[in-house]
C-alpha positions in Angstrom: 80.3 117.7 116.2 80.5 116.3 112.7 79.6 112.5 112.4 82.2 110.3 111.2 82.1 108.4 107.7 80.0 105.4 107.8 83.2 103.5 106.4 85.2 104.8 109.4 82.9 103.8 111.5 82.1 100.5 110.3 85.9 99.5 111.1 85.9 95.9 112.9 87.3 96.1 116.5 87.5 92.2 116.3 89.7 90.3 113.4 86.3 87.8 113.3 84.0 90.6 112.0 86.1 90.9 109.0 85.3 90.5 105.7 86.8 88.8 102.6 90.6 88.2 103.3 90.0 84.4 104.6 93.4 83.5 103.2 94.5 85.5 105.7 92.5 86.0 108.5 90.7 82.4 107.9 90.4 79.4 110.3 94.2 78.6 110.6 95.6 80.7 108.5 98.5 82.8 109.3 97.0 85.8 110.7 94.6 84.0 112.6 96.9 82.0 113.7 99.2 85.0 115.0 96.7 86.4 116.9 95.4 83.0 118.2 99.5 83.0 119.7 99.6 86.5 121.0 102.6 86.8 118.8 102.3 89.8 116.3 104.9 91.0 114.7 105.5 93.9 112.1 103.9 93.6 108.7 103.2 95.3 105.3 99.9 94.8 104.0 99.7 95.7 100.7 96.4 95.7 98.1 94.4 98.0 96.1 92.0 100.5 97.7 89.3 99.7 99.8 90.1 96.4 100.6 90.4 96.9 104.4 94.3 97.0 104.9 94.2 99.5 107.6 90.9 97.7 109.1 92.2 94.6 109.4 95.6 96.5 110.9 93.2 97.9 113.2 91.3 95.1 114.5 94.3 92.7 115.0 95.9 95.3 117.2 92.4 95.6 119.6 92.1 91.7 119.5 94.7 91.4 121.3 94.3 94.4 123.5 97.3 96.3 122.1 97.9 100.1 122.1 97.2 101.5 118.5 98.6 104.7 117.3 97.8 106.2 113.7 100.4 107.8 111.7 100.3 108.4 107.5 103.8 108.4 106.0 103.4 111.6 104.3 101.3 114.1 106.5 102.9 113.4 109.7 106.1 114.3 110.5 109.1 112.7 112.7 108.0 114.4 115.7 105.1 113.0 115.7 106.8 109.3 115.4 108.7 110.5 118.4 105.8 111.2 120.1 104.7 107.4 119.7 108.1 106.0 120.5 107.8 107.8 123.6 104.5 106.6 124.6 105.6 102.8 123.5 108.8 103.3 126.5 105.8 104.2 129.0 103.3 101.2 128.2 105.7 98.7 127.0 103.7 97.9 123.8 102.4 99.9 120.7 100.8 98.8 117.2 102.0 101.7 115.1 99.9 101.9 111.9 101.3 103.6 109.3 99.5 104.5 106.0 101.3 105.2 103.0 104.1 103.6 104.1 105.7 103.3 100.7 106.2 107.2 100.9 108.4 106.9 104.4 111.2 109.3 103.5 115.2 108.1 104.9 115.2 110.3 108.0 111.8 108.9 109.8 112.8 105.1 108.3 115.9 105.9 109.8 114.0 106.9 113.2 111.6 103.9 113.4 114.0 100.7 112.2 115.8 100.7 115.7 112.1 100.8 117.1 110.6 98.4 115.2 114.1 95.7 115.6 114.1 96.1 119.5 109.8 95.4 119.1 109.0 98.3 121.0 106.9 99.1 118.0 105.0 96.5 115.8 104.9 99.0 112.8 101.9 97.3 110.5 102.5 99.8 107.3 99.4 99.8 104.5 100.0 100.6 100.8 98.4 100.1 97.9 101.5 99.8 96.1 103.9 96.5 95.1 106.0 96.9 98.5 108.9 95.1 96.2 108.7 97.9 93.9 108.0 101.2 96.4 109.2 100.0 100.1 112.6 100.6 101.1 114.5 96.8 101.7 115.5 97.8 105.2 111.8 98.8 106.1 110.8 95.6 103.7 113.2 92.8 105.0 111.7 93.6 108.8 108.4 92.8 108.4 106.2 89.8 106.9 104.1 90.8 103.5 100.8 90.0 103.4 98.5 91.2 99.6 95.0 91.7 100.5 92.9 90.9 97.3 89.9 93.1 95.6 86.9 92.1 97.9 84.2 90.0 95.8 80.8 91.5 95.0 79.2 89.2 97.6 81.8 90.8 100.4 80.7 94.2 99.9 77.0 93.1 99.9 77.4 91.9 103.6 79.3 94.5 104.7 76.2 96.8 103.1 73.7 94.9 105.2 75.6 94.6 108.1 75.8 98.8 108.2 72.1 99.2 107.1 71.3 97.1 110.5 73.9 98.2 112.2 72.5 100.8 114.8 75.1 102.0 117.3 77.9 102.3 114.3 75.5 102.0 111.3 72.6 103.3 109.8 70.3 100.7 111.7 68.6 103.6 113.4 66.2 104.6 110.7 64.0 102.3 108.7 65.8 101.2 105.6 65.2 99.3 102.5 67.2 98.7 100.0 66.3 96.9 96.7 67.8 94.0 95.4 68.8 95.6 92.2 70.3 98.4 94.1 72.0 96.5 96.5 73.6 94.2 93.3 74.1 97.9 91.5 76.3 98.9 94.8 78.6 96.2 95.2 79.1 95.3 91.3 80.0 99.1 91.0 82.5 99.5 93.8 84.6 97.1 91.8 86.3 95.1 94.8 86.2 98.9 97.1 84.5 98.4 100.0 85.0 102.3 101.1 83.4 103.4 97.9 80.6 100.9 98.5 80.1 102.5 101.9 80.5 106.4 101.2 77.6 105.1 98.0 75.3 103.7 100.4 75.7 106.6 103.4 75.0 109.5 100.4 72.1 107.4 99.1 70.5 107.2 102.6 71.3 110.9 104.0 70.1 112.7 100.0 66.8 110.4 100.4 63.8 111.6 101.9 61.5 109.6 103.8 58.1 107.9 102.4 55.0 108.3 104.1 55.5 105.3 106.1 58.7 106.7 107.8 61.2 104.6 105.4 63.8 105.4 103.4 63.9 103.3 100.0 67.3 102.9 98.4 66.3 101.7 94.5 68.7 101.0 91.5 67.8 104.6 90.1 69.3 106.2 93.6 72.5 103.7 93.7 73.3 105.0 90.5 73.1 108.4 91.0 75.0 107.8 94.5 78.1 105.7 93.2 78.3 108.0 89.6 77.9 104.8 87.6 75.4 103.7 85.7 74.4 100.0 85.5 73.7 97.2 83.1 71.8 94.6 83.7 72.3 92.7 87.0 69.6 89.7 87.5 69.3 88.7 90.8 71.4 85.7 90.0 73.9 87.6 88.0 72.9 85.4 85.3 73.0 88.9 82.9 76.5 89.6 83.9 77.7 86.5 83.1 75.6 86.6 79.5 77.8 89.9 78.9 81.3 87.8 80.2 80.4 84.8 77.7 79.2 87.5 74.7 82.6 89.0 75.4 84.9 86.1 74.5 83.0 84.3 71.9 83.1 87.7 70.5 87.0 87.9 70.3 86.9 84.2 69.3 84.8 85.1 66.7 87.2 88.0 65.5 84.2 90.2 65.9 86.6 93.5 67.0 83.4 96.1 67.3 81.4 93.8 69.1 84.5 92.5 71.3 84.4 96.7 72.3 80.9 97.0 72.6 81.1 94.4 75.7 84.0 95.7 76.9 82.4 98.9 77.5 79.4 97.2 79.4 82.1 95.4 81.6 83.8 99.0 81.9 80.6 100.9 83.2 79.9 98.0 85.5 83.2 98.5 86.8 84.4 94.7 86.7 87.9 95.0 86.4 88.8 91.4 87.5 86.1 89.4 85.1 87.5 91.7 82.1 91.2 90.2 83.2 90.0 87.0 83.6 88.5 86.9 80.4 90.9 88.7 78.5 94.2 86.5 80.0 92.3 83.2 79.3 91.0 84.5 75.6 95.0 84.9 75.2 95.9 81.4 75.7 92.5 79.6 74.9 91.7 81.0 71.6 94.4 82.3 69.9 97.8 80.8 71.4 100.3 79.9 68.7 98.8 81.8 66.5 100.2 84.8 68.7 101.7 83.7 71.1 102.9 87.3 72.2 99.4 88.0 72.5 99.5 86.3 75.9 102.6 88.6 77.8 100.5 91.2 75.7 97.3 90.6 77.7 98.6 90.2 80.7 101.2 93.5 80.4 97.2 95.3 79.6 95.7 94.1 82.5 98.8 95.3 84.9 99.0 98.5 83.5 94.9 98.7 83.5 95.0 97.8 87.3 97.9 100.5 87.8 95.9 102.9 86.5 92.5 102.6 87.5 89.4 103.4 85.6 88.6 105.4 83.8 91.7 105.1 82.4 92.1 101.8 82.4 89.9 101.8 79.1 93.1 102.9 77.1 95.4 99.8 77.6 92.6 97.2 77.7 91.0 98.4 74.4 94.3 98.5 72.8 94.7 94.7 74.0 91.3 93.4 73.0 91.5 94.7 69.4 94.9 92.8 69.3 93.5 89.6 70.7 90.7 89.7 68.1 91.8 90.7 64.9 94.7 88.1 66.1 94.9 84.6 64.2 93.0 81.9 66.3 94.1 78.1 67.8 93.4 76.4 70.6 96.0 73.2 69.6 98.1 73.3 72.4 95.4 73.4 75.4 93.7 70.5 73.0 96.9 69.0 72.7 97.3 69.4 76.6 93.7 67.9 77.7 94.2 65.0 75.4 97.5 64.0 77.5 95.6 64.5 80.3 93.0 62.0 79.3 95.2 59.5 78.9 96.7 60.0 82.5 93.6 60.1 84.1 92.3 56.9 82.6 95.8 55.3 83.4 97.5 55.3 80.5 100.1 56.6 82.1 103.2 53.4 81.4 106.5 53.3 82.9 109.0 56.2 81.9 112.1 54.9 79.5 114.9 53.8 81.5 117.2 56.1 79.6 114.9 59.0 80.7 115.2 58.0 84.2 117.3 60.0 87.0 121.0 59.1 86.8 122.2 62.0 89.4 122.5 59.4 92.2 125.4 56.6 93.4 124.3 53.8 92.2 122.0 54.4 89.5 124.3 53.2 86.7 124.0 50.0 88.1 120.4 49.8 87.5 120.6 51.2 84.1 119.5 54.4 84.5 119.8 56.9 82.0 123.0 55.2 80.7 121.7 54.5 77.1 120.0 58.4 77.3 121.4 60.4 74.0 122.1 64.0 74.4 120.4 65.9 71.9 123.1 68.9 72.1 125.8 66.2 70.6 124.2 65.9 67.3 123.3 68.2 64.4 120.7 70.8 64.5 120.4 69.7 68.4 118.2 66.8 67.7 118.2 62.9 68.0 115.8 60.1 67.2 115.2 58.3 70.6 111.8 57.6 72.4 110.9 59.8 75.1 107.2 58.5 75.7 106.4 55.4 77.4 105.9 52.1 75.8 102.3 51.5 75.6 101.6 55.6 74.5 104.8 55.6 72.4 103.2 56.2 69.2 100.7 58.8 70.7 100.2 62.0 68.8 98.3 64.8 71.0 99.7 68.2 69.1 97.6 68.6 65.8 98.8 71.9 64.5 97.2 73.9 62.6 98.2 76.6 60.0 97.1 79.6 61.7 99.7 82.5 61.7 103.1 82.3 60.7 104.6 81.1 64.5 102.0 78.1 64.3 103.0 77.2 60.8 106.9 77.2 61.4 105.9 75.0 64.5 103.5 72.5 62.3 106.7 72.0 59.9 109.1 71.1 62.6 106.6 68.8 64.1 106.1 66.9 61.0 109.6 66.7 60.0 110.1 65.0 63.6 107.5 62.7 63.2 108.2 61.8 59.5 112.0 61.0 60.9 110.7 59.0 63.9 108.7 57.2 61.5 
């Protein structure tokens, strides 16, 4: 008989072997904390590939001893959900988990929602999709959502080890080394995928051949044939790929487009979808702000249709939004403008607010003067009125200086000055 995957059977029986996922399955949090009750109840769990939706749905259920039936949404059919229904009457109890669940189609959602209500079933449904977008709301409103998020480079490194040692699920019965840089190479280029990480390491170890000392050497030249990826330069320390990140966005501050692309692709063939993001959202607001400001929604609308997607074509809307963000205008006056206010709080200048800013929506506050001198600045012309708004001893505090970088930043820098010059 055919082995299974080395993913498959690397599954956690036990919600404590698994990995990543702490804001979920961490000490008191509200997995945990389920399980620690004995109370389960139906759920969604919803997060892109690979990040152990269906593990995790697997080991809750055999925590707690339950019954645990597989079905996937599209390849099984409704007799086969009557089949579990049937079996949940006989043993009182059954964890139904149902892959693809965003595909259920009306006649076996139809079948299951009495099911799942009554709690014969405790359906825990997996998808990679938004289950706001993709999951029927009668299906949605009877369970609890739960996202899993993209599993970090050091997750997938101990699951690697863990199956390397492992020897009753793992690979732990043959004598196995695997080099640092391949082991970095393996988890940077599963981007967040545990599975792929898995399949990359199981193909490296079964295609190599033994040495003359019996062992089977996994190097950086093997993981890359074995995950189809090439890599760049990972130090031990990852100091190189965060060299690449900081080239990156000094290279779109600088409004250097070609070399903006050329780090880009390095991020791209290492497969780091969620440091390009990162970057890309915070180069947005950081470095060009309101000299764009569109350029923001505009990063952010690249990155969501880049994660949509999935490499490799995720290139196409993230190249489209880093040539935007730096052949865009440049100025970082706002966040400036934003950590000089915060200065001031943190070193207690804070002052008492005006009283005519103060809450008035109570009984009683007229009394104390609150609000009542307040001017509304929708009573007078052009919807503004000369009043002070910031507390006495910071009231002649200027944090915003504007500069004239594109057009939205100049029109901004002359209403600011004509405010100031009629204040004054």
């Amino acid at each position: 008989m055919k082995q299974k995957p080395l993913a498959y059977r690397m599954r956690p029986t036990h919600i404590q072997d698994i990995i990543g996922q702490e804001h979920l399955v961490g000490e008191g949090k509200i997995l945990r904390r389920m399980v620690d009750a004995e109370q389960l109840a139906s759920m969604i769990l919803f997060g892109p590939p690979g990040t152990g939706k269906t593990s995790l749905a697997v080991a809750i259920a055999k925590t707690l001893g339950i019954p645990v039936k597989m079905l996937n949404a599209v390849v099984d059919k409704k007799k086969d959900m009557e089949i579990v229904v049937e079996e949940a009457k006989m043993t009182g109890q059954i964890v139904l988990i149902l892959d693809e669940v965003h595909r259920l189609d009306k006649a076996k959602q139809d079948f299951l929602l009495p099911h799942v209500e009554s709690n014969l079933l405790t359906l825990i449904g997996c998808t990679t999709s938004n289950p706001y977008h993709s999951i029927n709301p009668a299906i949605r409103s009877r369970c609890h959502l739960f996202e899993l998020h993209g599993l970090t480079a050091k997750n997938i490194k101990t699951a690697l080890t863990r199956a390397a040692a492992d020897k009753i699920n793992g690979l732990g019965e043959q004598d196995i080394e695997i080099t640092d840089e391949a082991l970095e190479h393996f988890a940077f280029s599963a981007n967040g995928d545990m599975r792929s990480a898995l399949n990359g390491l199981e193909l490296a170890v079964s295609s190599t051949p033994k040495n003359n000392e019996n062992k089977i050497i996994i190097t950086l030249a093997i993981a890359e044939e074995c995950m189809q990826k090439k890599s760049f330069s990972h130090d031990k320390d990852g100091d190189a790929h965060y060299d690449v990140l900081s080239a990156f966005q000094k290279s779109i501050r600088g409004s250097d487009v070609d070399a903006a692309l050329h780090y880009l692709g390095r991020l791209i063939e290492a497969g780091d979808l969620d440091s390009i993001a990162r970057r890309m959202i915070v180069c947005a607001y950081e470095d060009i702000g309101l000299a764009n400001p569109q350029a923001g929604p505009r990063a952010v609308a690249a990155v969501e249709a880049a994660e949509r997607v999935g490499f490799p074509e995720a290139r196409i809307p993230l190249s489209v939004a880093i040539v935007e963000l730096a052949l865009s205008p440049k100025s970082n006056t706002a966040y400036q403008a934003m950590d000089a206010a915060l200065a001031d709080i943190r070193s207690g200048k804070g002052g008492e607010i005006p009283i005519h800013l103060k809450d008035s929506h109570y009984q009683g506050a007229k009394k104390l003067g609150r609000g009542v001198a307040y001017k509304y600045p929708h009573n007078y012309d052009n919807g503004w009125v000369n009043q002070q708004y910031l507390p006495d001893s910071i009231k002649n505090k200027h944090y915003y200086q504007p500069k004239s970088s594109g057009k939205f930043e100049q029109s901004l820098k002359q209403v600011y000055e004509k405010i100031r010059n009629e204040r004054n």
